[in-house]
N, C-alpha and C positions, 0 to 999 in steps of 0.2 A: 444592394444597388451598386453598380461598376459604372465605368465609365463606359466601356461597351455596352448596355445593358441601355444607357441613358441615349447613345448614337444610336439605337436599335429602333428606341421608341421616335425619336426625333425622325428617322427616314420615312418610318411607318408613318407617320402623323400628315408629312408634306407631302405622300404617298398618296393618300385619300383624301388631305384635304386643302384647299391653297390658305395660303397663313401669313402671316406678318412675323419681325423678328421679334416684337413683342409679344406676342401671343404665342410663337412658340417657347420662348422662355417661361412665359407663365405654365403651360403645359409642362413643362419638363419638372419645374419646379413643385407644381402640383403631385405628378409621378414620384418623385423625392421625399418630400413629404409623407405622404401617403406611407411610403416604404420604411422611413424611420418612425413613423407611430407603430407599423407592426414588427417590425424587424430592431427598432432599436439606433443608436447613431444620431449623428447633427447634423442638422440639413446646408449647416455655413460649407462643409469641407466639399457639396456639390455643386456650388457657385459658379465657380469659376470653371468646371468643366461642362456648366452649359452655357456660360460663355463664350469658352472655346468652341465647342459644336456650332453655335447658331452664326457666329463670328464667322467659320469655316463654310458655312451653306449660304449665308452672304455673298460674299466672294462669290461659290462658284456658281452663282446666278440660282439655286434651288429655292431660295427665300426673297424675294423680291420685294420691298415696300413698296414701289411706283407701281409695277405691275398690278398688284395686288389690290391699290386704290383704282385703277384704270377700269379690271373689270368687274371688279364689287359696284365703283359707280352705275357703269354701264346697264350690267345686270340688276341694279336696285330702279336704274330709272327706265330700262323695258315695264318694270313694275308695278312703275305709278310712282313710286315714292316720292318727296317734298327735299328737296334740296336741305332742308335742317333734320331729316330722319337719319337721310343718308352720311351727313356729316356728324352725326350721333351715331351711327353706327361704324363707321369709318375708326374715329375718337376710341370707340369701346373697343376697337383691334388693336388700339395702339401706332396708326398710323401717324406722321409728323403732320402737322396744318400745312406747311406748303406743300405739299402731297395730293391733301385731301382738296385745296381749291384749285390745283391743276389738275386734278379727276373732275370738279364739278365745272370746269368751265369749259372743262375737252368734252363733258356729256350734254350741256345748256344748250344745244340747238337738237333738235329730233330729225332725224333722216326727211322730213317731209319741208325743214326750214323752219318750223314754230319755235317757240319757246316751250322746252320739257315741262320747268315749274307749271307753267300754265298750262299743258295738256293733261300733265299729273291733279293737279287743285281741279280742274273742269272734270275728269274723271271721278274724283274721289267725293265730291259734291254728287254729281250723279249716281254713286254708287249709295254714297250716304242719304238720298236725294233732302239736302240742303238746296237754301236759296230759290233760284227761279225752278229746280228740280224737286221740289218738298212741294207740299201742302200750303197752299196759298191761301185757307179760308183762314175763317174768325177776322176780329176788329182792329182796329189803327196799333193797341197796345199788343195785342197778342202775336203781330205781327209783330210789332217792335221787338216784343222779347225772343222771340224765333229767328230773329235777324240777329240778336247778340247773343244765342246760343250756339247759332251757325257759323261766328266768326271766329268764337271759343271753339268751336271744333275746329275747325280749318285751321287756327293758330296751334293745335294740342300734335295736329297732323304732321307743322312744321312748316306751312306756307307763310311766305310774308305778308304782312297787313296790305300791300296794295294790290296783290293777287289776291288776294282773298276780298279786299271788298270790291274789286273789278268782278270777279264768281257770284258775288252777293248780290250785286246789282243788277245782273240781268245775264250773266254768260257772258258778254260780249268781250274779243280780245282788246280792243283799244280803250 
């Protein structure tokens, strides 16, 4: 492993795929690794030349955190996803928190003026079909348990308790 060899994999990588500068470090490092279990050598002495690399693609705009949060957002909530998926998944790129809720508060309205969370939980309910989209038979108790199954799923989803029992109660947005 060289140092050219590690700039190679790093262009290839932001090449194909969009990245954060954490997770291109971890890529690299991974690479590294990888290389001194079969090759031999310490993976301390490639540190700091992926450092340098990722440090370098910062700068010249190739690696962008903010960007990066922007359309991962966006693209996560054309999706459907729940405002706490997305910032779970945000998190697992290594993105900074105030990154990640000026991505979700730039995506919290939907081109039509709704509220995402809520078009997302009204989707994923009907998909799931929980709530007034499920199975409304059997008695007082079997419903009750079906209602706090529904709300465990909608919480596991990543929607908030008031979006989710505003979806539970009847679909209605208010």
């Amino acid at each position: 492993m060289t140092k050219q060899r590690l700039e190679n994999i790093a262009k290839f990588h932001v090449e194909r795929f969009a990245t954060t500068a954490t997770h291109l470090k971890r890529v690299l490092l991974r690479r590294v690794e990888r290389a001194v279990r079969s090759h031999g050598g310490e993976t301390g002495e490639f540190v700091a030349s992926i450092d340098e690399i990722v440090a370098r693609f910062e700068r010249s705009g190739v690696v962008d955190d903010a960007r990066y949060a922007a359309g991962r957002a966006a693209a996560l909530r054309r999706l459907g996803k729940s405002p706490g998926k997305i910032r779970a998944l945000l998190v697992a790129k290594g993105v900074a928190r105030a990154l990640i809720d000026a991505a979700l508060n730039a995506t919290a309205i939907t081109e039509t003026g709704t509220d995402a969370a809520w078009e997302a939980a009204i989707a994923y309910a009907q998909r799931r079909r929980l709530g007034p989209f499920g199975d409304r038979q059997g008695d007082a108790e079997a419903r009750r348990k079906k209602a706090a199954k529904d709300l465990g799923a909608l919480a596991r989803a990543g929607f908030s308790y008031e979006i989710a029992k505003r979806v539970l109660s009847g679909g209605s947005k208010d």
